[in-house]
C-alpha positions as CSV (number, residue, x, y, z in Angstrom):
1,X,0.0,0.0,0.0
2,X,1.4,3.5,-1.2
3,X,2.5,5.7,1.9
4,X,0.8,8.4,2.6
5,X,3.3,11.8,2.4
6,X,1.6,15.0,4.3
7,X,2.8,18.5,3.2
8,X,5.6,20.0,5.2
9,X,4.0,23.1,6.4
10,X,1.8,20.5,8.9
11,X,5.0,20.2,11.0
12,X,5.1,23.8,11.6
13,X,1.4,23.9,12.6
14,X,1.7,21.1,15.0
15,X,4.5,22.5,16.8
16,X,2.6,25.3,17.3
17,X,-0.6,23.6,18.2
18,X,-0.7,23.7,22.4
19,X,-4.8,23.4,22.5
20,X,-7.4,21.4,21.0
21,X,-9.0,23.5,19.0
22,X,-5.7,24.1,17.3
23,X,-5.7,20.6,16.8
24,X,-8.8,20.3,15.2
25,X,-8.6,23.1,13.3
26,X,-5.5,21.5,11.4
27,X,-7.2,17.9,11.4
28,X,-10.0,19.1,9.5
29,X,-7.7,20.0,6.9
30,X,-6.8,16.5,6.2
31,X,-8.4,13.8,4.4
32,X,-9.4,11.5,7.2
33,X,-11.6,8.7,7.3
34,X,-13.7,8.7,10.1
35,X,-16.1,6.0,9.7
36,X,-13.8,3.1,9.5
37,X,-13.6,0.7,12.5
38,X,-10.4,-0.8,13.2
39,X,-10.6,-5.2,12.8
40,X,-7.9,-6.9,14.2
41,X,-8.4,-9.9,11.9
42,X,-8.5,-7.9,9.0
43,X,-7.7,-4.2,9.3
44,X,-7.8,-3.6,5.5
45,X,-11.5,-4.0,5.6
46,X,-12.9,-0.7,4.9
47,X,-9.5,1.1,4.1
48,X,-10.2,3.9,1.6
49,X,-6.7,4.3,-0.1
50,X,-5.5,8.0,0.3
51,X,-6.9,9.0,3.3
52,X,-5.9,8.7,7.1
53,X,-7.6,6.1,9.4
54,X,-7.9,6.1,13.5
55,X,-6.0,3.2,14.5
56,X,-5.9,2.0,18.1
57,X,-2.7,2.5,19.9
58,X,-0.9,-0.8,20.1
59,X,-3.5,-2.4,16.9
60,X,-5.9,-3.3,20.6
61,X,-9.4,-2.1,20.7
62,X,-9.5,-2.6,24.1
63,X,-6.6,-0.3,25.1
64,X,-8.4,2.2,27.1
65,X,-8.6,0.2,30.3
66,X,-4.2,-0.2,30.4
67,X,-3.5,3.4,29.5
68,X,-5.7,4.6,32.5
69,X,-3.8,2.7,34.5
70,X,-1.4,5.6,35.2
71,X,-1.9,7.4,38.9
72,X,-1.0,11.1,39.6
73,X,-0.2,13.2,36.5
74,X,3.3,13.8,37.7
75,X,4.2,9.9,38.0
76,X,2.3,10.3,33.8
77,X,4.9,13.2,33.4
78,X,7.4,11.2,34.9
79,X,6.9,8.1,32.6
80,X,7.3,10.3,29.7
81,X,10.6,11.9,31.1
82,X,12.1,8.1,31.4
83,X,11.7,7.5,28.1
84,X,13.3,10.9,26.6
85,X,16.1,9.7,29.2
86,X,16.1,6.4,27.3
87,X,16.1,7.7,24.0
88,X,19.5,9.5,24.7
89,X,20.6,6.6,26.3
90,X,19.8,4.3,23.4
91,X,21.6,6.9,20.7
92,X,24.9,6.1,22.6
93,X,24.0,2.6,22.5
94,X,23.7,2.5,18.3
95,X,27.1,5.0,18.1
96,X,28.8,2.2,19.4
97,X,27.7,-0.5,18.2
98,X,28.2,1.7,14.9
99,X,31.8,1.8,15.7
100,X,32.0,-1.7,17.3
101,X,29.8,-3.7,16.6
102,X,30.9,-6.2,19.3
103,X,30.6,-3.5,22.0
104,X,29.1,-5.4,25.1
105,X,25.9,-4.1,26.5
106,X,26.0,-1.9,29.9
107,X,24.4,-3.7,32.8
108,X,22.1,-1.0,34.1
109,X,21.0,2.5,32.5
110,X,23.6,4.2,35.5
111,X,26.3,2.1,33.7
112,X,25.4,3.1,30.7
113,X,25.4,6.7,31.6
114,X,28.9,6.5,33.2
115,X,30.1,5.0,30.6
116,X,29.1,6.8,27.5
117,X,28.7,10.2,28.8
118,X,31.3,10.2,31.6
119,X,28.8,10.8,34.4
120,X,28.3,10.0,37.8
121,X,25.1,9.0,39.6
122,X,23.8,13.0,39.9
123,X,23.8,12.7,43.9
124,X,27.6,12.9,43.9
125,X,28.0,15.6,41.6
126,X,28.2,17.6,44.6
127,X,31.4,16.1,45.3
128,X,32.5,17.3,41.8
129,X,32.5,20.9,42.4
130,X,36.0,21.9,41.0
131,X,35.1,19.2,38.0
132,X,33.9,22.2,35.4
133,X,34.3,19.6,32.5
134,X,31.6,17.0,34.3
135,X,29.6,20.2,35.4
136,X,29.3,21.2,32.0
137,X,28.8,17.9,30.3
138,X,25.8,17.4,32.8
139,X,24.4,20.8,32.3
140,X,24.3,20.1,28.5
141,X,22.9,17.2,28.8
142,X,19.8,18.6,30.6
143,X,19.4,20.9,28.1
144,X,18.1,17.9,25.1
145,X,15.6,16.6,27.7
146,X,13.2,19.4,28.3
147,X,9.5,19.7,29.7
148,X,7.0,22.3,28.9
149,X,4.1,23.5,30.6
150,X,2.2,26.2,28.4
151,X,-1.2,27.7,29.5
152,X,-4.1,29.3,28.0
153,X,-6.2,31.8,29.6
154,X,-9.5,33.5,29.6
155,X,-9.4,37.0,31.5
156,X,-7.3,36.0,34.3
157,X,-8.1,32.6,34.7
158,X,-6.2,29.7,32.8
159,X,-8.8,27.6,31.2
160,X,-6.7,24.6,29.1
161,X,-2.5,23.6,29.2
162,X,-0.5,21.7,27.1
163,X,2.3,19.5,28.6
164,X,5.2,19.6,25.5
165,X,7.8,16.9,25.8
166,X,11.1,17.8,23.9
167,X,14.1,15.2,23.3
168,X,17.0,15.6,21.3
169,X,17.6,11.6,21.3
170,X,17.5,8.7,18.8
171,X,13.8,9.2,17.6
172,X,11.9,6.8,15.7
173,X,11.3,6.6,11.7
174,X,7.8,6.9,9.9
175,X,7.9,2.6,9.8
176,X,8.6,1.8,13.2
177,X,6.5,4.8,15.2
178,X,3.7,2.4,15.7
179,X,5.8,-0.4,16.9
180,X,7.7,2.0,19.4
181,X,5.9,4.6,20.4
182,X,2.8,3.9,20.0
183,X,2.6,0.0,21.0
184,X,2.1,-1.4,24.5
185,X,3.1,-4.4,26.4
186,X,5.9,-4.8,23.7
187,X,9.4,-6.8,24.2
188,X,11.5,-3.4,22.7
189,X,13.3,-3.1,26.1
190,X,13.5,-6.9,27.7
191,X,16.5,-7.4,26.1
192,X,18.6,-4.3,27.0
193,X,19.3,-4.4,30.5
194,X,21.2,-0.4,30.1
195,X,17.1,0.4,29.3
196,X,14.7,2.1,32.3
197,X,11.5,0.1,31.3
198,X,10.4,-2.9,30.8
199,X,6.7,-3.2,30.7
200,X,6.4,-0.6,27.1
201,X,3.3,1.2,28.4
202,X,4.2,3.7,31.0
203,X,4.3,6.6,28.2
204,X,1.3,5.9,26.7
205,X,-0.6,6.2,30.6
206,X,-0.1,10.7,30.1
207,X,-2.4,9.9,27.3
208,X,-4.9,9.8,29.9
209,X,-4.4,13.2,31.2
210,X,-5.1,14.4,27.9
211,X,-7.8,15.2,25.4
212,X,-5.2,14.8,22.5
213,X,-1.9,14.6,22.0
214,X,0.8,14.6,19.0
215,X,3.2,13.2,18.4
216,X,6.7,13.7,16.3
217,X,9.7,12.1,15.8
218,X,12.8,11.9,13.2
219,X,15.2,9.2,13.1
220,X,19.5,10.3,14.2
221,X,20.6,10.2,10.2
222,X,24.1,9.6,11.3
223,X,23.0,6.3,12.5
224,X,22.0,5.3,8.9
225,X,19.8,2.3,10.2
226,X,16.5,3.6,8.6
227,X,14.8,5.8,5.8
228,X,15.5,9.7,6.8
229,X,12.1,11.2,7.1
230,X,9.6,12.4,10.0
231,X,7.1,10.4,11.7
232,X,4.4,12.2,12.3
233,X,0.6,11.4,14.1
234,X,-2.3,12.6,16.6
235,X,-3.6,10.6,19.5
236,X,-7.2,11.1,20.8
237,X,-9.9,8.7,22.4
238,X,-12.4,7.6,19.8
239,X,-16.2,5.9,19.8
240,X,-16.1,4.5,17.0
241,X,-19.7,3.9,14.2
242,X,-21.7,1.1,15.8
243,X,-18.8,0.6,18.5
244,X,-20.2,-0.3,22.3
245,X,-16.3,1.6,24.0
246,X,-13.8,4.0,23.3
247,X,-10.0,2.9,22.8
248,X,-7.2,5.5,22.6
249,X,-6.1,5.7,18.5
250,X,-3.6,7.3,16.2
251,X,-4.0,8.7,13.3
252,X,-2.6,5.5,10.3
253,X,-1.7,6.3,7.1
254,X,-2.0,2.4,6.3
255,X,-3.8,-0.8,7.9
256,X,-0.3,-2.1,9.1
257,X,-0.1,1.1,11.3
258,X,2.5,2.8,9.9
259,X,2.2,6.7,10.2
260,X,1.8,9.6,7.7
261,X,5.3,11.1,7.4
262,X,7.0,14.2,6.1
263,X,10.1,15.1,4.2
264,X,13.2,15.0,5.9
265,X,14.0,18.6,5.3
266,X,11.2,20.3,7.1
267,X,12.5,19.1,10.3
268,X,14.7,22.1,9.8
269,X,11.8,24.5,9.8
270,X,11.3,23.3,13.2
271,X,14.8,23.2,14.6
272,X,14.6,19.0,14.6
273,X,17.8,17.3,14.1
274,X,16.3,14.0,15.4
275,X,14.6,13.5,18.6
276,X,11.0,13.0,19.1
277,X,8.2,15.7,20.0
278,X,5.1,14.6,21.9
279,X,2.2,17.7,22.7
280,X,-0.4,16.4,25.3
281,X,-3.1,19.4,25.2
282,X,-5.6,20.1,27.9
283,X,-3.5,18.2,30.1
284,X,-4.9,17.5,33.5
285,X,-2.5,18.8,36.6
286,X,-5.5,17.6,38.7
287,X,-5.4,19.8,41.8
288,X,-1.5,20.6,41.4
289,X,-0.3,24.0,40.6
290,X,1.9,23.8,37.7
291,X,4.7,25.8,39.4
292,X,5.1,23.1,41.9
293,X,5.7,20.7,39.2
294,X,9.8,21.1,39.7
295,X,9.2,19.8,43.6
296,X,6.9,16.7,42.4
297,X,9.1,15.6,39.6
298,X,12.3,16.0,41.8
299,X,10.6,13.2,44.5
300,X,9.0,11.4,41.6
301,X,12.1,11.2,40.1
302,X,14.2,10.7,43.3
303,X,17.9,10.5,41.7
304,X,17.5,10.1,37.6
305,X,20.5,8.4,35.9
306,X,20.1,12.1,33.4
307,X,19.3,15.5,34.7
308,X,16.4,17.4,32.2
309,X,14.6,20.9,32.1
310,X,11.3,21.8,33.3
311,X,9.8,25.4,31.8
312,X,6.8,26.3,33.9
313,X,7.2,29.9,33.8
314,X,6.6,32.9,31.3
315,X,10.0,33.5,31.0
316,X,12.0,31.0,28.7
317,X,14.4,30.4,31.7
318,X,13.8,27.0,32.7
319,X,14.7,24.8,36.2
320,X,17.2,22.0,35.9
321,X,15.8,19.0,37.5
322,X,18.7,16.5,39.7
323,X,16.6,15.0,41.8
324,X,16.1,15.0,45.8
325,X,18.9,12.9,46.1
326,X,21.0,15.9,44.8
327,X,18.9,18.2,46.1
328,X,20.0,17.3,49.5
329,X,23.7,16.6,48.8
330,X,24.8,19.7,47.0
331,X,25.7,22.4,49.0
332,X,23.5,25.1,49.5
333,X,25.5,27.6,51.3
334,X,28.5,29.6,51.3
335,X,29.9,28.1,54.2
336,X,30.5,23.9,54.7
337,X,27.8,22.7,56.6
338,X,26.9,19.0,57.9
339,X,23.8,18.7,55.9
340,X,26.1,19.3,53.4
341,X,27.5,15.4,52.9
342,X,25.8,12.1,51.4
343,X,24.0,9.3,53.4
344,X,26.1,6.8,54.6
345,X,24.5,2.8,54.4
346,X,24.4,1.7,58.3
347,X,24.3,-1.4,59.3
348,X,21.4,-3.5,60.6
349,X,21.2,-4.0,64.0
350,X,19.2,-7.1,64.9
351,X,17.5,-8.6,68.2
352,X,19.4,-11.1,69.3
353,X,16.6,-12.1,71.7
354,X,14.6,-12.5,68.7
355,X,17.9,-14.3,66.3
């Protein structure tokens, strides 16, 4: 079946589109079938060549149940976070391998970080203070994992926000989007021990805390394992014609699930190297105040193997997330205090009454 190539001035829109009536507006715009109803024994049944189809995340109709799984909207924030981590994590991986193709796999994603970007579990930075090289290697590298929090308001009062997830790692190609991304309960990350997950579905749980979302992504070229080009696809729950639930789908540009995708040079329009870009608009914070974000995913997120950016203010100056682990190592006054110094493991002390 033919692929299905969208215009390159789509990219710009999305990017731009932080509310669902953005969204929709741009939808509209497309050719879009909306009566079909996904079969998982035949999905071709009722294709209509041409035009994009709602496909449900994962090919399962009865998705919505697993994806609502997710709990508080920063552990859903949090989920999403891990896998930008991953994705920069996986990049190193493939430039290896690249180079070596007999490269032995790190044992656990803090190995992996050590060893391909010379870094040190972040709680001990504060130990590194006269290291300027590390400091600077682990400021960069919070810089290609960033979090946005943009809202919308009527009068005074902020009535809708987007949640915009930015990484600047290996990204995913038009054919394997669905298969990544989009899938759940996949075996991607069984195998990879240097890899954070293991279940492939925690991502796809901040889908929940959304009305929509879209979603991004462009292969590293310099890896030269898949056709250049950018993914591209919107997420939303759908009833389908004669259907008795919703499911979560994604726009398809064919039965298999591959997505519509764009040409490899309008990622430049939007400043994407590779990396993947996923909006979740009218995002639900539930009762937190999105400034307090930075506290939540700092105890969510107790002592990440990468540090990342979180923008939740109106001016583009965003807060570097470390962790609470770093948070209460790193000294935080002019003078050398005790609070200023690492927990030590003690030993455990048992009863002997009780032995």
């Amino acid at each position: 079946m033919k692929k299905i190539k969208l215009i390159s001035n789509v990219l710009a829109k999305t990017v731009k589109a932080t509310t669902v009536n953005a969204m929709e507006d741009l939808l509209a715009t497309l050719p879009i079938n909306a009566d079909y109803v996904f079969n998982r024994v035949n999905p071709a049944e009722g294709w209509v060549a041409e035009k994009l189809h709602w496909v449900p995340v994962g090919l399962d109709s009865g998705n919505a149940g697993r994806i609502k799984l997710g709990l508080d909207p920063d552990n859903r924030i949090a989920e999403r976070i891990v896998n930008m981590i991953e994705a920069h994590i996986e990049l190193a991986r493939r430039q290896t391998l690249k180079l070596d193709p007999n490269a032995q796999a790190p044992t656990s994603p803090r190995a992996a970080v050590q060893e391909y970007f010379q870094l040190p579990r972040l709680d001990q930075l504060s130990e590194l203070d006269d290291n300027k090289e590390t400091w600077r290697r682990a400021r960069d590298l919070a810089r290609r994992i960033r979090v946005r929090v943009v809202g919308h308001k009527m009068g005074s009062r902020v009535v809708e926000r987007a949640v915009i997830f930015e990484d600047d790692g290996i990204g995913q190609p038009p054919s394997r989007l669905h298969s990544t991304i989009l899938s759940l309960g996949g075996d991607n990350k069984i195998k990879e021990p240097y890899l954070i997950g293991m279940w492939g579905q925690g991502g796809s749980s901040a889908l929940a805390a959304s009305r929509m979302a879209w979603i991004i992504s462009r292969r590293a070229p310099q890896l030269g394992d898949a056709e250049d080009g950018v993914a591209w696809t919107v997420v939303k729950s759908v009833f389908p014609p004669a259907g008795r639930r919703s499911y979560y789908a994604y726009l398809a540009a064919a039965p298999t699930g591959e997505v519509p995708y764009i040409e490899a040079s309008a990622a430049n329009t939007i400043g994407l190297e590779h990396g993947t870009r996923i909006g979740h608009l009218s995002f639900d914070l539930g009762n937190m105040d999105p400034t307090k974000l930075y506290q939540a995913l700092n105890h969510v997120l107790p002592n990440p193997v990468l540090p990342f950016e979180i923008y939740t203010r109106t001016e583009p100056k965003p807060d570097v997330c470390w962790g609470i682990g770093y948070l209460l190592t790193k000294q935080r006054t002019a003078k050398k205090t005790d609070l200023d110094k690492r927990f030590i493991d003690l030993p455990v002390v048992g009863d002997k009454e009780n032995d």
